[in-house]
N, C-alpha and C positions, 0 to 999 in steps of 0.2 A: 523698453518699448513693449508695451502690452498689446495685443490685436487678439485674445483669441474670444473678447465679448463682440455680439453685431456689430458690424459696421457698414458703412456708406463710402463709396468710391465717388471720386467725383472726378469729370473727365473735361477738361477744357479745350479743346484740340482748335490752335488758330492760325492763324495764316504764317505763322514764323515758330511755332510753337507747340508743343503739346506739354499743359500744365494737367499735374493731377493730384489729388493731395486725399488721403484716409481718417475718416472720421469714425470714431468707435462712438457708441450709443451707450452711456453710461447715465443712471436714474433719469431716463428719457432725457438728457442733455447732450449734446455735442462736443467731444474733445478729440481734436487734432492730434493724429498719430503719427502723420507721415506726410509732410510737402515735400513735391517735387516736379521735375519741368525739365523735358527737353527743347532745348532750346537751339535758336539760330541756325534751324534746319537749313541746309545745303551753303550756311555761309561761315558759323562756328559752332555746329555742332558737340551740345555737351548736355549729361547724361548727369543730373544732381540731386539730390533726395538727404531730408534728414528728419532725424525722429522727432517728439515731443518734446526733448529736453534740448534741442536743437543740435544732437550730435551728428555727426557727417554719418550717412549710410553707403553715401554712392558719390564717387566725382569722377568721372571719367571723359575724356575727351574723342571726336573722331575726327578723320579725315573726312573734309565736305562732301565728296561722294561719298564716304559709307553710309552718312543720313541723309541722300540727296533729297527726299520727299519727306510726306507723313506718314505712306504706308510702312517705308523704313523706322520712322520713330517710332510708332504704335506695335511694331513688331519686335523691335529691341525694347521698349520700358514695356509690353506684356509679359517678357521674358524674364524681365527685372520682378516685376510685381511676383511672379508666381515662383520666387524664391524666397517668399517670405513668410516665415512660421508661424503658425496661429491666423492666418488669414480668415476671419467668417463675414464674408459679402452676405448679405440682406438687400441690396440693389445698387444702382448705379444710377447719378445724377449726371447729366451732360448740359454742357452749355449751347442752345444751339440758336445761331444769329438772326432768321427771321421765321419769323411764326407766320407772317401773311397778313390777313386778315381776319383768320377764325381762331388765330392760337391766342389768346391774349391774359392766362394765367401757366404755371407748369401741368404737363398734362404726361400719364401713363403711355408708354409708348406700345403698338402694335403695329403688327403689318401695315395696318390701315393708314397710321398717321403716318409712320414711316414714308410711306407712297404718297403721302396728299404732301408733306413737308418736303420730299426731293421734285418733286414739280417746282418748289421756290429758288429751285437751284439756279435758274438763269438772274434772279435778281440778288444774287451774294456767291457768286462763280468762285469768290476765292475763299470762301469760308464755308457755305453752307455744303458742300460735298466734304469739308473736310470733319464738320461737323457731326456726319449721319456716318462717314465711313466706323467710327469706333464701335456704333449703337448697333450697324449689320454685324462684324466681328461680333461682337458679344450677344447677341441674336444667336450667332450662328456653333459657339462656344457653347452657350448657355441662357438656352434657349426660357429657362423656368426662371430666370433673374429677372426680377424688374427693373425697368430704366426707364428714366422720368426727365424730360426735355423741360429746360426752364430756359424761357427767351428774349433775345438781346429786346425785343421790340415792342415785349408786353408795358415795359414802366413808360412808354411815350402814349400808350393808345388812350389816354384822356384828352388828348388835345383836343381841341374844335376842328369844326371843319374850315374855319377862317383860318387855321395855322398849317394845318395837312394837306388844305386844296393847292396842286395846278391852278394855273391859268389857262386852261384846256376844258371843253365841252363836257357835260357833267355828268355825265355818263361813264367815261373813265372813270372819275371817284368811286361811283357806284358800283365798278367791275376791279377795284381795287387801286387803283393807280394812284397814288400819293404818300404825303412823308411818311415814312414811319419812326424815324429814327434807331438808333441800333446803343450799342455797350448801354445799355438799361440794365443791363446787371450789376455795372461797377457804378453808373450813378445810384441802384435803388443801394447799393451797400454803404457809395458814400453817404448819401445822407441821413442814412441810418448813423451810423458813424460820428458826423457831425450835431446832432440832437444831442449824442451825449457830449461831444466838446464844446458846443455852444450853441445850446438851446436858444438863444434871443435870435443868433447870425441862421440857424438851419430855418425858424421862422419867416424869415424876411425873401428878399431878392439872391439870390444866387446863382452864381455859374461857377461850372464843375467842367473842367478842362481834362480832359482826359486823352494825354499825349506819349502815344507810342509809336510801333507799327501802323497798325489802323490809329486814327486819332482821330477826335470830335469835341465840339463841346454841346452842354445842355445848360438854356435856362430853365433854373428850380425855384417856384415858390409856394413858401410854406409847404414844402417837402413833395412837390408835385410837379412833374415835370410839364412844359409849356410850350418851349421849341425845341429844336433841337438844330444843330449843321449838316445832320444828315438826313437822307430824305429816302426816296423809292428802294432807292439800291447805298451800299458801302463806298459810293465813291466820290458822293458828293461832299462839300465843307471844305475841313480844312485839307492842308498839303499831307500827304501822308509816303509811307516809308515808298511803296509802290504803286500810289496812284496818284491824280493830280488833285483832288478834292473838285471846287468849284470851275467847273469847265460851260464854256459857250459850249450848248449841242449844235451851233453850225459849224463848230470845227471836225464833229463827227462827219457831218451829210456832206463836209467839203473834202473830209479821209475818204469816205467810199466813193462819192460822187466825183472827184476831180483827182484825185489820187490813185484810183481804182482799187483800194484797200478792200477786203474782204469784210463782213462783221464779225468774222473770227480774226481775223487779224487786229482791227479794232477795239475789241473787247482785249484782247492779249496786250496790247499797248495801255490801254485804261489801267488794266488791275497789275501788271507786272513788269511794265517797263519806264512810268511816269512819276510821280510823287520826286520822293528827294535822290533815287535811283538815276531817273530822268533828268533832272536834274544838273546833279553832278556831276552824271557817265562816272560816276568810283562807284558807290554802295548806296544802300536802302537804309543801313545804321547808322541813326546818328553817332554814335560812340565813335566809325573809322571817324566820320567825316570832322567831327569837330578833334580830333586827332591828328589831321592832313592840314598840310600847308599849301594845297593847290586851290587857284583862284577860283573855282568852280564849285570846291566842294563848299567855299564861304558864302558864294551865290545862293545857293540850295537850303545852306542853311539861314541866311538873312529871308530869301521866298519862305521858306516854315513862320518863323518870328513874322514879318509882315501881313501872314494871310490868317495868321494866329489872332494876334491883336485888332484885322479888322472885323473878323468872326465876332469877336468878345464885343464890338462896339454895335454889332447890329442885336444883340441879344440882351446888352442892356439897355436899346430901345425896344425892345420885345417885354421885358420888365418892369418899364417905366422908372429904372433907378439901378443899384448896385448896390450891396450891402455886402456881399460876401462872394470872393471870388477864391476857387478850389483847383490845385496843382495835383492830380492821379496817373497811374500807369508808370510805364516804362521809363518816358524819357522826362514826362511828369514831378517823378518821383526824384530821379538820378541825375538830373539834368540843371545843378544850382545855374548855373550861365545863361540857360533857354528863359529858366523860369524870369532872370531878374531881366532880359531884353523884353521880353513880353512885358511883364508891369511897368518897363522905363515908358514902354508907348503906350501906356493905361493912366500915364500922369495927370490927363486932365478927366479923369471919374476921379481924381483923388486918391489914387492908390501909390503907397511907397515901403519900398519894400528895407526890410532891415537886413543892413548885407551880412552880419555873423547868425542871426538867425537863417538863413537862405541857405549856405553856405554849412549849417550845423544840420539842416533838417528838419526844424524843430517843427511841429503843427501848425503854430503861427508864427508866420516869419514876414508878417508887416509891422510899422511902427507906432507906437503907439498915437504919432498925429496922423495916420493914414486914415483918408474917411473910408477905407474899406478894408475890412478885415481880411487877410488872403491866410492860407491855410495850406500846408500839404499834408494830404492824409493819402497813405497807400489803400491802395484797393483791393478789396477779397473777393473775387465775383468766387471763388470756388465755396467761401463760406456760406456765399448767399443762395448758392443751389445746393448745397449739403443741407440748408436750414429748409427751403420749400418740398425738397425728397423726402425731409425726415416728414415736414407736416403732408405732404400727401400721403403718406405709408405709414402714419402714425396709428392709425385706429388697428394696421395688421404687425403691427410690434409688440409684444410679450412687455407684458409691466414688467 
């Protein structure tokens, strides 16, 4: 493992998660040196990293309190990182989930943004603090490093205002209030991605199903995103691990107003008590749940698949057709069972899935009579911010 030419950190820090992976800068191209990821904070915390030729660096596991939070992973893998020989940073790329309304490419980070971007904190409470928390440490570390914010919500901001508007006074648009959509870094990758697996299907109609923790999906056409499941804030669409996705807001005004719930208490229930969590009363993983033989956890997870498939069906009226439908992320990727109930209730767009390719992984794991080509391609959002850091910081990089 080579590190001692420039390289590029890239930090993904998410709500279950802290992914981070090392990119050396070799004849101005990008080569991967180092993936890794703390994962399953406070539920399986584990500490995994391997080099280029994919050898194990690091596999260690903790007790769920030793990593209860992020502060605790970003302190144990800092500690990790700076045991590594040859290290020469040139900056640092961060994934950070809403930009607002003024971010809408990767931007240099300072004080300044810094502060205009934690203002956004009330519209993404469970990601966007956890977001900024790496970019102050390393501020505060090493303060002459640059770091460069690429965000979840720059690949939605072409949509019209016929797709983005409320049905609310138009004035809130104008002061910001409407979709924005978010994971636009694992769609702009997928579909980068998919151009080169099939240039005709990346063309056409597509939705890109991006099923983990957080989970959403996007319609894409002709490599552009159109709608999306998610809107103002991270909680709306589909079910996800800790929140409920699509929710009546008179069940909020009927929490505070007739229940006498706080809006902090409220917001605590939206983002960390509801989704497949809520659900269940076992976990927010689908891994325990579809592992457990209690009646509840099957509930939770039938609600995911059901609110899955009817997302996918208001999106391919948002397309006016379906050509290609896309399995990423977590439970996306890992999840042969989720994926083939989701396409069992996609049967009349004509999608059918082949069960040893599903089951194998392979990219395309529809059959060849299926009028729609389904695909799973794993997702690199950490490639995609290593690629925009390197092009923003390219003209101050040494041939």
């Amino acid at each position: 493992m080579k590190l001692s030419m420039q390289s590029i950190l890239v930090i993904n820090a998410g709500s279950s998660s802290l992914k981070f992976q090392i990119f050396a800068i070799e004849d101005g191209c990008l080569e991967r040196r180092v993936r890794g990821k703390l994962d399953g904070i406070g539920v399986r915390p584990r500490l995994r990293a391997s080099g280029e030729d994919g050898q194990e660096l690091v596999s260690r596991a903790y007790a769920p309190e030793a990593i209860p939070d992020l502060p605790a992973a970003l302190t144990e893998t800092r500690a990790w990182l700076a045991g590594l020989a040859g290290l020469n940073l040139i900056a640092i790329g961060h994934r950070v989930v809403h930009g607002g309304a003024d971010y809408v490419r990767p931007t240099l980070l300072d004080a300044t943004v810094l502060e205009r971007l934690a203002a956004l904190q009330e519209l993404a409470p469970l990601h966007q603090p956890n977001n900024l928390a790496p970019i102050r440490q390393a501020m505060a570390i090493s303060p002459e490093l640059p770091q460069v914010a690429c965000f979840d919500t720059a690949f939605h901001r072409g949509h019209p205002a016929l797709a983005d508007a409320y049905a609310l006074p138009r004035s809130y648009y104008d002061e910001g209030v409407r979709r924005y959509g978010f994971h636009g870094l694992s769609y702009e990758f997928v579909t980068e991605r998919l151009r080169t697996l099939a240039p005709e299907a990346a063309a056409g109609r597509v939705i890109v199903a991006h099923l983990g923790s957080g989970a959403s999906m996007c319609a894409i056409k002709d490599g552009r995103s159109i709608d999306s499941t998610m809107g103002f804030t991270a909680l709306d669409g589909l079910v996800m691990g800790t929140r409920p996705g699509q929710l009546d807001p008179g069940i909020v005004l009927h929490l505070i107003a007739d229940r006498g719930m706080s809006p902090q208490a409220v917001s605590d229930l939206l983002y960390h008590g509801s989704g497949l969590k809520g659900l269940s009363g076992i976990s927010s993983d689908m891994r325990t749940l579809m592992e457990s033989t209690d009646p509840k956890a099957g509930h939770a997870i039938d609600h995911f698949v059901y609110r899955a498939a009817l997302s996918a069906g208001m999106l391919a009226a948002a397309l006016g057709g379906l050509d290609a439908f896309v399995f990423t992320a977590g439970i996306g990727e890992n999840a042969p069972a989720i994926r083939a109930r989701i396409i069992e209730r996609l049967a009349w767009l004509g999608a059918e899935l082949d069960p040893a390719a599903n089951a194998a992984a392979v990219p395309l794991i529809s059959t060849a009579a299926s009028r729609i080509a389904i695909y799973v391609i794993p997702t690199d959002e950490e490639l995609m911010i290593a690629r925009h850091t390197l092009s923003l910081l390219r003209a101050a990089i040494p041939a």
